[in-house]
VOBA-1610 file (N, C-alpha, C; in pm, whole numbers, padded with zeros to 5 digits, always signed):
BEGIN
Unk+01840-01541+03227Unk+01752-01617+03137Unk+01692-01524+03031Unk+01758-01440+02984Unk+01688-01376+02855Unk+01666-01445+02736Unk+01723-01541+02704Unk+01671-01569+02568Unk+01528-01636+02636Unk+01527-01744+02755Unk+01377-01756+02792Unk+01252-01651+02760Unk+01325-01539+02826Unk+01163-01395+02813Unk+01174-01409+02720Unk+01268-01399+02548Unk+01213-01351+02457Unk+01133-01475+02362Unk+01179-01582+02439Unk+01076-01748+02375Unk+00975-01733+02460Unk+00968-01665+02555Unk+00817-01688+02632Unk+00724-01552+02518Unk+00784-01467+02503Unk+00699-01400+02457Unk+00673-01343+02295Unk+00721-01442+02211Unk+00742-01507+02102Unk+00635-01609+02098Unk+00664-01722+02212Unk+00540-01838+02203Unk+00394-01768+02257Unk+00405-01650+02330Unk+00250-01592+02336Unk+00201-01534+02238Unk+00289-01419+02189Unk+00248-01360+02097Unk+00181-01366+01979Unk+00240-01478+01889Unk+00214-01569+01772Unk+00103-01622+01793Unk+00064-01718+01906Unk-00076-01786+01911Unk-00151-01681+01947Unk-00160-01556+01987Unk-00225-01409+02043Unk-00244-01394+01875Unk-00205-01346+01774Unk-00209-01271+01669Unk-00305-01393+01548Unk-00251-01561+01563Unk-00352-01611+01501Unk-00474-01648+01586Unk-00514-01680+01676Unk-00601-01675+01744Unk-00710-01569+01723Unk-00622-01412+01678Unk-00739-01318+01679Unk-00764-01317+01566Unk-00722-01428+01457Unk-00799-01395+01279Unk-00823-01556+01253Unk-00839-01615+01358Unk-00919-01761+01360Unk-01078-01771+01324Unk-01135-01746+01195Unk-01226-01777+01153Unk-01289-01926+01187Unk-01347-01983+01291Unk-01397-02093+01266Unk-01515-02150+01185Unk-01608-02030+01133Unk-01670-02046+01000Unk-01777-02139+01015Unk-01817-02129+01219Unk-01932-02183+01240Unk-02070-02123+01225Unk-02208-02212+01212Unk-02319-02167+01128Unk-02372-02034+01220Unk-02396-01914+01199Unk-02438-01841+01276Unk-02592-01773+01186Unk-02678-01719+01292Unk-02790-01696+01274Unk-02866-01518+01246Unk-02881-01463+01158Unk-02899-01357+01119Unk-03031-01336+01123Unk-03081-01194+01197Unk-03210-01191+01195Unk-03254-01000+01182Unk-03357-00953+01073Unk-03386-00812+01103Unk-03515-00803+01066Unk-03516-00692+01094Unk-03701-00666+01066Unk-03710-00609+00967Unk-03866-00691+00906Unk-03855-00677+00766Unk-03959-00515+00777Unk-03905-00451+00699Unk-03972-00299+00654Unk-04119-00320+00654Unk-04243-00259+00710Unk-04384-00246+00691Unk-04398-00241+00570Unk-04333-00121+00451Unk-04372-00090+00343Unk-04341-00206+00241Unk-04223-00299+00286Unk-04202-00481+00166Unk-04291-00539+00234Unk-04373-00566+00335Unk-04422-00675+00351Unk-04505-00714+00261Unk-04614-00672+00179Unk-04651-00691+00092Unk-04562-00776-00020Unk-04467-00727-00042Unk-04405-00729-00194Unk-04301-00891-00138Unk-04334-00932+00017Unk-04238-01013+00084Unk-04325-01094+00145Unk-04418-01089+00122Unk-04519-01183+00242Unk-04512-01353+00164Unk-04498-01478+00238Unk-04478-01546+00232Unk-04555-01664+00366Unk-04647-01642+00339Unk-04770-01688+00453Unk-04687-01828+00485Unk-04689-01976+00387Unk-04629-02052+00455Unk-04490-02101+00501Unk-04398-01984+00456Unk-04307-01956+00584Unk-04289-01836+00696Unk-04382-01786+00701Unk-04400-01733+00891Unk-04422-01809+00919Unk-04337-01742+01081Unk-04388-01869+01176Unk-04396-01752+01284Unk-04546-01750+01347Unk-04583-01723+01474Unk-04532-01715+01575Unk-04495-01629+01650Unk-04401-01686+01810Unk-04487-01563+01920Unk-04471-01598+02010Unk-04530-01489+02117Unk-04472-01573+02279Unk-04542-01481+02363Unk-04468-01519+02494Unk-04381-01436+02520Unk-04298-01415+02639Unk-04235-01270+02710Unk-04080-01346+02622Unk-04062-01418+02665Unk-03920-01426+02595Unk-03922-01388+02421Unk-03994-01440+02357Unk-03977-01408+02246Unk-04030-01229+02236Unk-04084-01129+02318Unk-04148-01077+02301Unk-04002-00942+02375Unk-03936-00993+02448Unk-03797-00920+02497Unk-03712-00905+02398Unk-03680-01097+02316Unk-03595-01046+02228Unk-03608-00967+02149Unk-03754-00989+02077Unk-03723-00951+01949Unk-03772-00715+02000Unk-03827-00704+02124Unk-03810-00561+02129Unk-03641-00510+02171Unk-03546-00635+02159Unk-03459-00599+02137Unk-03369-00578+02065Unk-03389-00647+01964Unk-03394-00633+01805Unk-03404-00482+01742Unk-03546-00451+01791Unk-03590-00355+01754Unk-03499-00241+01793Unk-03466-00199+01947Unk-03378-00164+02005Unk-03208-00142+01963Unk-03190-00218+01919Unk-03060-00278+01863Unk-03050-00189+01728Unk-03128-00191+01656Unk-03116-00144+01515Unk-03173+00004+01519Unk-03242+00060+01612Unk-03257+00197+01626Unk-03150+00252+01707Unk-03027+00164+01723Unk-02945+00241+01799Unk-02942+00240+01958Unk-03050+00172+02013Unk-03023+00195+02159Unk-03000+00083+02252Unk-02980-00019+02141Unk-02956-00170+02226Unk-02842-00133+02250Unk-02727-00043+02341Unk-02581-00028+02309Unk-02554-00152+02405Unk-02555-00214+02436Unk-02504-00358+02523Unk-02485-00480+02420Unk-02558-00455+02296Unk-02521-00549+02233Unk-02515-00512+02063Unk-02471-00443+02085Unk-02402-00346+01962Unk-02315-00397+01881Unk-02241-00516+01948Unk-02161-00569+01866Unk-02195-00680+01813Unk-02340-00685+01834Unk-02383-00797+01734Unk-02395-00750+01587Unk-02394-00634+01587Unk-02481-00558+01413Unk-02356-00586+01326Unk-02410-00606+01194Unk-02362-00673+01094Unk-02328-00489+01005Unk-02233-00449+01002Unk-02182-00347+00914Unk-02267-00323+00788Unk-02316-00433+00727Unk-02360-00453+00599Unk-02490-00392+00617Unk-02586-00316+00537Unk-02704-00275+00534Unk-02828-00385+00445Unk-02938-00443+00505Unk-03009-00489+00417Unk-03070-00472+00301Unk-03096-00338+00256Unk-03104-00250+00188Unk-03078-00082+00192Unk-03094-00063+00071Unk-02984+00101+00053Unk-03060+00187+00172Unk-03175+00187+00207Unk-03243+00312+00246Unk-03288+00258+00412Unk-03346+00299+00492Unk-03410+00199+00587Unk-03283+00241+00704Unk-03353+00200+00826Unk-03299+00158+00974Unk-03265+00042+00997Unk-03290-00081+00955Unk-03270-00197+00956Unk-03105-00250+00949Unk-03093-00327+01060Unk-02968-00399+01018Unk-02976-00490+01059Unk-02883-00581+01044Unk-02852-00799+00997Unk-02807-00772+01193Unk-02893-00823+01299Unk-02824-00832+01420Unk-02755-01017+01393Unk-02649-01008+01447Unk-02660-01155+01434Unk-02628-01265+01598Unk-02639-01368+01592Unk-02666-01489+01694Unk-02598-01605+01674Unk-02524-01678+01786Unk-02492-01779+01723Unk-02619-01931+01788Unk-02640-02000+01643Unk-02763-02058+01668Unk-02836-02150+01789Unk-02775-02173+01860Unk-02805-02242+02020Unk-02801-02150+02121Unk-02830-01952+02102Unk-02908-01859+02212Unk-03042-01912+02194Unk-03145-01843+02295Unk-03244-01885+02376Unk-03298-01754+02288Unk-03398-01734+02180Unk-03470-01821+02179Unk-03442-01882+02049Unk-03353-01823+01937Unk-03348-01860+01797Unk-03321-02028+01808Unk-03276-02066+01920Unk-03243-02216+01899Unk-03367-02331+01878Unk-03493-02240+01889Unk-03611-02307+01867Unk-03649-02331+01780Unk-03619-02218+01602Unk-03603-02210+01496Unk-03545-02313+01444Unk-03443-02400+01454Unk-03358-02474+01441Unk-03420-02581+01281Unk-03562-02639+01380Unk-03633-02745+01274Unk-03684-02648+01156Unk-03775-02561+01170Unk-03794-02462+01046Unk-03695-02401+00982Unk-03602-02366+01020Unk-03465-02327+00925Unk-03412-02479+00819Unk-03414-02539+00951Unk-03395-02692+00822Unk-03515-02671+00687Unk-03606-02699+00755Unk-03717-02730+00693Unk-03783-02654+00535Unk-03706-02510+00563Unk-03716-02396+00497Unk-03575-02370+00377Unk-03507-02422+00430Unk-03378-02401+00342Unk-03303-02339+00393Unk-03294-02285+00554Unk-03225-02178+00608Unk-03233-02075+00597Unk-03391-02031+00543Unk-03448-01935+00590Unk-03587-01862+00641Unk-03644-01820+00709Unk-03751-01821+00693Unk-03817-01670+00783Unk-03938-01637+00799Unk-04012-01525+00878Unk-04100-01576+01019Unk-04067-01449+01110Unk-04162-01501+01170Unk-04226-01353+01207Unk-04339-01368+01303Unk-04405-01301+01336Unk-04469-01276+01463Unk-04466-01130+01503Unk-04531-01141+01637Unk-04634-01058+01641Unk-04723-01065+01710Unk-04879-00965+01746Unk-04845-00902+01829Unk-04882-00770+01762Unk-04829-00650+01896Unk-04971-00531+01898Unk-04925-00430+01982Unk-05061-00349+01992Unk-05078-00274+01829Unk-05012-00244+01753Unk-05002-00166+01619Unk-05034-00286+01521Unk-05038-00346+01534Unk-05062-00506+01453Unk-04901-00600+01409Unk-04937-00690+01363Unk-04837-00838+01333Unk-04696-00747+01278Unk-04598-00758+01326Unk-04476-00695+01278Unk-04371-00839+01266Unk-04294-00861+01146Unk-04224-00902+01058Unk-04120-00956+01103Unk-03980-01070+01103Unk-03878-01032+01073Unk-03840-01125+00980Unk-03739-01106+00917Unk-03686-01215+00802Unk-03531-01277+00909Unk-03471-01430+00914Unk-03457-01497+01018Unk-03367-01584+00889Unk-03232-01629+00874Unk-03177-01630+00795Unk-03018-01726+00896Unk-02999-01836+00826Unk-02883-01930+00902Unk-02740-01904+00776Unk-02656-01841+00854Unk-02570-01826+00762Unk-02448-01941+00783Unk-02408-01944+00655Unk-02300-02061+00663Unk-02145-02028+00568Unk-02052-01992+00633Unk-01928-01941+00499Unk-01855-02054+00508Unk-01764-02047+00342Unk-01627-02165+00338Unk-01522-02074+00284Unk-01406-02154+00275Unk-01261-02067+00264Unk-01317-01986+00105Unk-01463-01984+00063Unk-01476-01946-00108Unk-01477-01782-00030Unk-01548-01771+00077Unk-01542-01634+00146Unk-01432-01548+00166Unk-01335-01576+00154Unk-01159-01541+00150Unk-01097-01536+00041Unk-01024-01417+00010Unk-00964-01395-00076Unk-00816-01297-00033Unk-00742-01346-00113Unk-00601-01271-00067Unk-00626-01113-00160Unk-00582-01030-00006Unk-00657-00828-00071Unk-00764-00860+00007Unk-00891-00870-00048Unk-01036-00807+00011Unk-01040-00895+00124Unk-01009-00983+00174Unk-01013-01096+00301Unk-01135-01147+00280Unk-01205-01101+00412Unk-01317-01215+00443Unk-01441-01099+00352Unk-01512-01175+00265Unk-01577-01147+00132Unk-01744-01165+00161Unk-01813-01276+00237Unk-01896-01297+00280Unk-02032-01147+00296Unk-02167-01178+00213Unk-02225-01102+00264Unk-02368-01165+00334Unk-02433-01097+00431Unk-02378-00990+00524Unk-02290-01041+00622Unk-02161-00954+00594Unk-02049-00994+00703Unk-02068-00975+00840Unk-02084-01085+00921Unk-02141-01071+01088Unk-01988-00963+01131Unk-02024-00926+01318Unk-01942-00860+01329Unk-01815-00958+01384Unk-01699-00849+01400Unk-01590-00975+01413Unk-01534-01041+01519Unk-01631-01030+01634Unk-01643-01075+01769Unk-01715-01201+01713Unk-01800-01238+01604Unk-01866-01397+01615Unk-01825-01424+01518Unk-01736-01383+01374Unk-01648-01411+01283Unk-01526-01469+01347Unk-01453-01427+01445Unk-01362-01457+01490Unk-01373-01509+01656Unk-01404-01567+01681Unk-01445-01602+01823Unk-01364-01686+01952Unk-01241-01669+01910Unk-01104-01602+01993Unk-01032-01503+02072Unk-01170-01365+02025Unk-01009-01314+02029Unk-01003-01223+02183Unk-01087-01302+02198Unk-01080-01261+02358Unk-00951-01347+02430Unk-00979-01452+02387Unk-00834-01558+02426Unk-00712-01503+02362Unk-00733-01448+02228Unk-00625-01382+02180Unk-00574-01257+02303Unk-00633-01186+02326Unk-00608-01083+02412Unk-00536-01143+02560Unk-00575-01259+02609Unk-00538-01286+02717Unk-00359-01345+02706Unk-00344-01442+02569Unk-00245-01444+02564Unk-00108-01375+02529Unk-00177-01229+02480Unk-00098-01176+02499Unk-00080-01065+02624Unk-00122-01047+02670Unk-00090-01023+02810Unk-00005-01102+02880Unk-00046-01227+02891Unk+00029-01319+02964Unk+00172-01311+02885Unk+00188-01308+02764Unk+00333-01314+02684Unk+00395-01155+02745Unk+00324-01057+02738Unk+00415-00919+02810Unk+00424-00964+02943Unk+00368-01022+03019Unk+00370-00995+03168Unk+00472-01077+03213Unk+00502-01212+03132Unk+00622-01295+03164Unk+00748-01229+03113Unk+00726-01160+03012Unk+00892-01067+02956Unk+00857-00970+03028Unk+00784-00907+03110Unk+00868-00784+03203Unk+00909-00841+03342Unk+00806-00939+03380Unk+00861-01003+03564Unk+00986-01139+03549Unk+01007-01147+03459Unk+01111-01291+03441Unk+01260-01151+03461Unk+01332-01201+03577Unk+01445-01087+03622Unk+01529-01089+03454Unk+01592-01005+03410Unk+01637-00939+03290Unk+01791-00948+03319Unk+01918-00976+03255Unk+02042-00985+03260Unk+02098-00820+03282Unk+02214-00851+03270Unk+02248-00674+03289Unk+02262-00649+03152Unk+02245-00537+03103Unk+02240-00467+02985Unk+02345-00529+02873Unk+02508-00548+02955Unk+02574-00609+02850Unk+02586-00738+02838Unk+02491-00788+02891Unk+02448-00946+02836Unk+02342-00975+02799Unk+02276-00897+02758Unk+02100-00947+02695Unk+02001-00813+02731Unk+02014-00710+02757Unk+01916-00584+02769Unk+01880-00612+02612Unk+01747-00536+02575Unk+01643-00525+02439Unk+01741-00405+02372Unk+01724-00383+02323Unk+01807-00238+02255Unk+01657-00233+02152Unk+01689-00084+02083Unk+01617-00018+01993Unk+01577-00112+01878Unk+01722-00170+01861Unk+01754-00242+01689Unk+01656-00390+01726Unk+01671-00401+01847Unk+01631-00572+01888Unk+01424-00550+01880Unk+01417-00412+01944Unk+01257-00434+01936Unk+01218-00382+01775Unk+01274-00338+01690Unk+01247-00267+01560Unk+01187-00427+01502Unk+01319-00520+01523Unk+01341-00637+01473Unk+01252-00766+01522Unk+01190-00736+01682Unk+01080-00789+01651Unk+00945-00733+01603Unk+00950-00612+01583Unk+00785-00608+01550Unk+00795-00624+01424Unk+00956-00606+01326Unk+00925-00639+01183Unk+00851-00780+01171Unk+00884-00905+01277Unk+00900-01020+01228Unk+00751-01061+01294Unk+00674-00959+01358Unk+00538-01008+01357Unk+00464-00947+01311Unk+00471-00844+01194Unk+00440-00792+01122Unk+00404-00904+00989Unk+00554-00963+00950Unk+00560-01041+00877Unk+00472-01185+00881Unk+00475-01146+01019Unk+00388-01334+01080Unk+00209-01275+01038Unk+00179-01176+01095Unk+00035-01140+01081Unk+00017-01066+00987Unk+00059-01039+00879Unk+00042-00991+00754Unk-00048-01071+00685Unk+00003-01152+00652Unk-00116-01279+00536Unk-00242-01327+00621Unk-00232-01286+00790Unk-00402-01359+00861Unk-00471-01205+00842Unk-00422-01081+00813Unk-00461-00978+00775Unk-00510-00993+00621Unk-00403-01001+00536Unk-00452-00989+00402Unk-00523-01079+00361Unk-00536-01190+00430Unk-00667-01270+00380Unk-00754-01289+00473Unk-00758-01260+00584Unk-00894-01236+00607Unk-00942-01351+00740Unk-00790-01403+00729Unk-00821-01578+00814Unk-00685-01641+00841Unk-00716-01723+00978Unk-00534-01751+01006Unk-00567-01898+00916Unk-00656-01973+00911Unk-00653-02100+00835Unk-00664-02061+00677Unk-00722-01985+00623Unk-00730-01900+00485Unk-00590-01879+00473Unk-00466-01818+00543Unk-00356-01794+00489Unk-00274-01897+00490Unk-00314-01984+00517Unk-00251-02121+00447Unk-00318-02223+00350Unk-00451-02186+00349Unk-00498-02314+00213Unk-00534-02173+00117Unk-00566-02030+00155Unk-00581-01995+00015Unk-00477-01908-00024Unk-00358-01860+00057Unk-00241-01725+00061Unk-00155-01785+00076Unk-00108-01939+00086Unk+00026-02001+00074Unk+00123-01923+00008Unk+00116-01905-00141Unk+00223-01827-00183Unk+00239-01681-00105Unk+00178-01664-00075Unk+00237-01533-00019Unk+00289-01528+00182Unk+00227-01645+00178Unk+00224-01678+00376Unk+00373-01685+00384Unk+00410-01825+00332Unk+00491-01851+00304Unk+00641-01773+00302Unk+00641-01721+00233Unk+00791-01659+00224Unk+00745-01518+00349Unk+00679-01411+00379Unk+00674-01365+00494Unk+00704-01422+00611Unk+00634-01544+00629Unk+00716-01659+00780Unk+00859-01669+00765Unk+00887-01743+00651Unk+01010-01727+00668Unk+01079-01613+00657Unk+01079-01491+00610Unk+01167-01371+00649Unk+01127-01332+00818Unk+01006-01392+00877Unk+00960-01334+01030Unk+01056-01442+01089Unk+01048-01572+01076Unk+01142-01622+01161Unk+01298-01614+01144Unk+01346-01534+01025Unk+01491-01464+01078Unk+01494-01346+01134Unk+01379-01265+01155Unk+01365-01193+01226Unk+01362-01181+01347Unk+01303-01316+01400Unk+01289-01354+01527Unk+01402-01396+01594Unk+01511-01476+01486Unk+01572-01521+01549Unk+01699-01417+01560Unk+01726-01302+01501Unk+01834-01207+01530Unk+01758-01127+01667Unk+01627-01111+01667Unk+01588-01043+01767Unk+01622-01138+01914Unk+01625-01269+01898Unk+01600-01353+02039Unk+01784-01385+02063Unk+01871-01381+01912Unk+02000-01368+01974Unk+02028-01484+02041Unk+01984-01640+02022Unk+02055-01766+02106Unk+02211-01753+02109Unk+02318-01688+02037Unk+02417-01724+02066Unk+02499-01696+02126Unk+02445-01520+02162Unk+02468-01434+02332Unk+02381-01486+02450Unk+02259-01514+02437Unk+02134-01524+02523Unk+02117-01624+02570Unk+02187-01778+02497Unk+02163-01866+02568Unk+02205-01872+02744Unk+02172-01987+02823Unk+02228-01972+02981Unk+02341-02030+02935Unk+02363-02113+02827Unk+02515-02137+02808Unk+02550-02057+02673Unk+02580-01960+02638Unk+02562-01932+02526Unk+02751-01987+02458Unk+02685-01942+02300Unk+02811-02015+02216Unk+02898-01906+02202Unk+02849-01759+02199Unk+02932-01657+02165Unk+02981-01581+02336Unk+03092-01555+02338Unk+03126-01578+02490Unk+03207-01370+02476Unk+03170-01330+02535Unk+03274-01177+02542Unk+03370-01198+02584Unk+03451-01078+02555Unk+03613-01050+02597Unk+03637-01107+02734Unk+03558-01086+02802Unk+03543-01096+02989Unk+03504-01206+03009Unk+03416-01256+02914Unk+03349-01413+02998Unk+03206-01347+03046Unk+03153-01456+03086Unk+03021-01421+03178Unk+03078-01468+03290Unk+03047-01353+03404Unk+03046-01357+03535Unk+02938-01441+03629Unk+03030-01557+03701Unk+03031-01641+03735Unk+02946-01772+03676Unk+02992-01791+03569Unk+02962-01881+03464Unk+03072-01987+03498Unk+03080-02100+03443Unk+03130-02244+03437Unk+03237-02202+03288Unk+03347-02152+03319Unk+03432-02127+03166Unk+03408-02299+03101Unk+03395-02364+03166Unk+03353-02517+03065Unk+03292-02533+03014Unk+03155-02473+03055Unk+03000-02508+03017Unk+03012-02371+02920Unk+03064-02301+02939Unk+03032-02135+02865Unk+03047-02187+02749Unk+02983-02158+02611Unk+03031-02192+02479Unk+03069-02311+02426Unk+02996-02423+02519Unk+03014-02561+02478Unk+02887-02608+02414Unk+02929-02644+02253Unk+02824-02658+02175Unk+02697-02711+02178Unk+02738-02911+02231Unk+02639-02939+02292Unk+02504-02916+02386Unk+02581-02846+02484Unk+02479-02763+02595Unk+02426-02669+02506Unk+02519-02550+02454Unk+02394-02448+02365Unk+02293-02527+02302Unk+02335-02604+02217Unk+02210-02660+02121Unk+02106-02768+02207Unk+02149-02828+02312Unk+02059-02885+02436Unk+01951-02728+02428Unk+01966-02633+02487Unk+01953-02549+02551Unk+01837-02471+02411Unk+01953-02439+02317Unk+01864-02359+02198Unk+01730-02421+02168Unk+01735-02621+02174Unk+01663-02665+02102Unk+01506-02662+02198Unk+01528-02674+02311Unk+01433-02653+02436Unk+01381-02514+02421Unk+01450-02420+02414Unk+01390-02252+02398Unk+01363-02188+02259Unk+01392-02278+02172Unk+01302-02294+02007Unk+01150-02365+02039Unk+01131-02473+02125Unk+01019-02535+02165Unk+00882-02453+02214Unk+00966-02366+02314Unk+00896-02281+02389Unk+00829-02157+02278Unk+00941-02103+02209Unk+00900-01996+02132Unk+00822-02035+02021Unk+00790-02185+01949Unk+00749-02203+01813Unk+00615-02308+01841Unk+00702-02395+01986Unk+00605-02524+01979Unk+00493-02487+01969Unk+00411-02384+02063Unk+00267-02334+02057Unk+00241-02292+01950Unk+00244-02239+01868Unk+00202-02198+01744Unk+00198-02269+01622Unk+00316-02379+01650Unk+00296-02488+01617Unk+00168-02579+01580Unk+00138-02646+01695Unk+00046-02695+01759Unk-00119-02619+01728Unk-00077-02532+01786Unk-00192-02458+01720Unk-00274-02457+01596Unk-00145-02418+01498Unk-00183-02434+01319Unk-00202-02569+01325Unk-00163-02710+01370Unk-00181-02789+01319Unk-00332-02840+01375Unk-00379-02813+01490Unk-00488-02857+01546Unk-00636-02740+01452Unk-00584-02647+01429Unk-00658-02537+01343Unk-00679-02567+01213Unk-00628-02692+01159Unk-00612-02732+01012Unk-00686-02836+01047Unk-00702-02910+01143Unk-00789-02980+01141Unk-00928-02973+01188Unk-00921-02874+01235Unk-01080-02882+01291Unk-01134-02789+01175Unk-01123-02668+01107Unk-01115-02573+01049Unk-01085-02533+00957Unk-01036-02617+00869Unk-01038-02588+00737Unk-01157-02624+00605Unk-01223-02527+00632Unk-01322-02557+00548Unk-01358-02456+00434
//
């Protein structure tokens, strides 16, 4: 069953590679502390908003924590982007239904999606500015990708790709334990793996250059486009249906050993056969883009 491993791990791979540049471009929540020395030049009395109590009083010394460097547990919330040139401060970000920003919810409406709050501490009232971010495909561009400032990090930009990771595992782990033919009927050769990584190169090129697996089809079409199609002849010299099928069409000098000389190279059955292990290798990714266009294109 080799052409199977190489449709099993074809149909993982592909949903593995868009999965991990799946922007879903849901509202997420940005929050840092505003500098002692702007508060003045930033004070905005009727939008603070007051908060106190141990929960609010954990997070936000974790905040604090976070942006001096020693929150390392949640490090991957910090936003790359600096709030300004000079300063310790950085954009931690949240997505808006954690405990406690989800309380914010009515004042962010209320405010325009943005606003301050404040807590009483032993040194006196310390600051933060509290900010609901929202991107559309205008954030994407083919070259610079995802354009958005401040760009969250890409664990809540992309919030897959942990699933991305799993499926591809699962796509290697079924092409090494699925038993393998003998070498002169379907072993990988050099030329066969060159030929697939060209053709997922070609597949994840445009969710790279723009920045988004739904972006490289409503804003990188011209360029998505013709890369897929040079990846799926890539794919398909690498997967080889016409040696590889269990009935295949191209038959050696010898035959396949203990094969059906009837069934061997009988068209029908290959293309029965091809059209079922095209399913396997495309249907998911398929499916995927099309359910991703709908929820997600925005």
């Amino acid at each position: 069953m080799e052409l199977l491993r190489r449709a099993l791990l074809i149909g993982c791979v592909l949903p593995a590679l868009w999965l991990f540049r799946l922007a879903t471009l849901d509202p997420l929540v940005s929050i840092v502390r505003v500098d002692p020395a702007a508060q003045p030049a930033t004070a905005q009395p009727d939008a603070t908003v007051s908060v106190s109590g141990p929960e609010w009083e954990a997070f936000l010394r974790g905040i604090d924590a976070i942006e001096q460097g020693l929150g390392t547990g949640n490090h991957w919330r910090v936003s790359a982007d600096l709030p300004t040139a000079t300063g310790t401060s950085r954009w931690v970000f949240y997505a808006p239904d954690e405990k406690p920003i989800r309380a914010l919810d009515g004042t962010l409406d209320a405010s325009g999606g943005m606003t301050f709050i404040s807590i009483a501490r032993r040194d006196g009232d310390v600051r933060y500015r509290v900010d609901r971010r929202e991107w559309t495909h205008r954030e994407f561009q083919p070259g610079p990708g995802f354009i958005g400032k401040p760009a969250p990090p890409a664990s809540l930009l992309y919030p897959f790709q942990n699933v991305a990771y799993a499926c591809l595992i699962v796509g290697v782990a079924l092409f090494a334990l699925i038993p393998t033919p003998t070498k002169s009927r379907g072993g990988v050769s050099p030329a066969e793996f060159i030929l697939l990584a060209i053709g997922l190169l070609l597949f994840a090129g445009p969710l790279f250059a723009t920045g988004g697996s739904v972006q490289a089809l409503t804003d990188g079409l011209a360029f998505t486009l013709p890369c897929w199609v040079l990846a799926a002849v890539a794919f398909h010299f690498f997967a080889r249906p016409g040696t590889n099928a269990p009935h295949p069409l191209v038959l050696s000098k010898t035959g396949t050993p203990g094969a059906d000389p009837a069934a061997s190279g009988h068209l029908p059955t290959f293309l029965r056969w091809g059209t079922a292990l095209l399913a396997v290798a495309a249907g998911p990714i398929a499916v995927l883009v099309a359910v991703s266009l709908t929820y997600w294109n925005r």
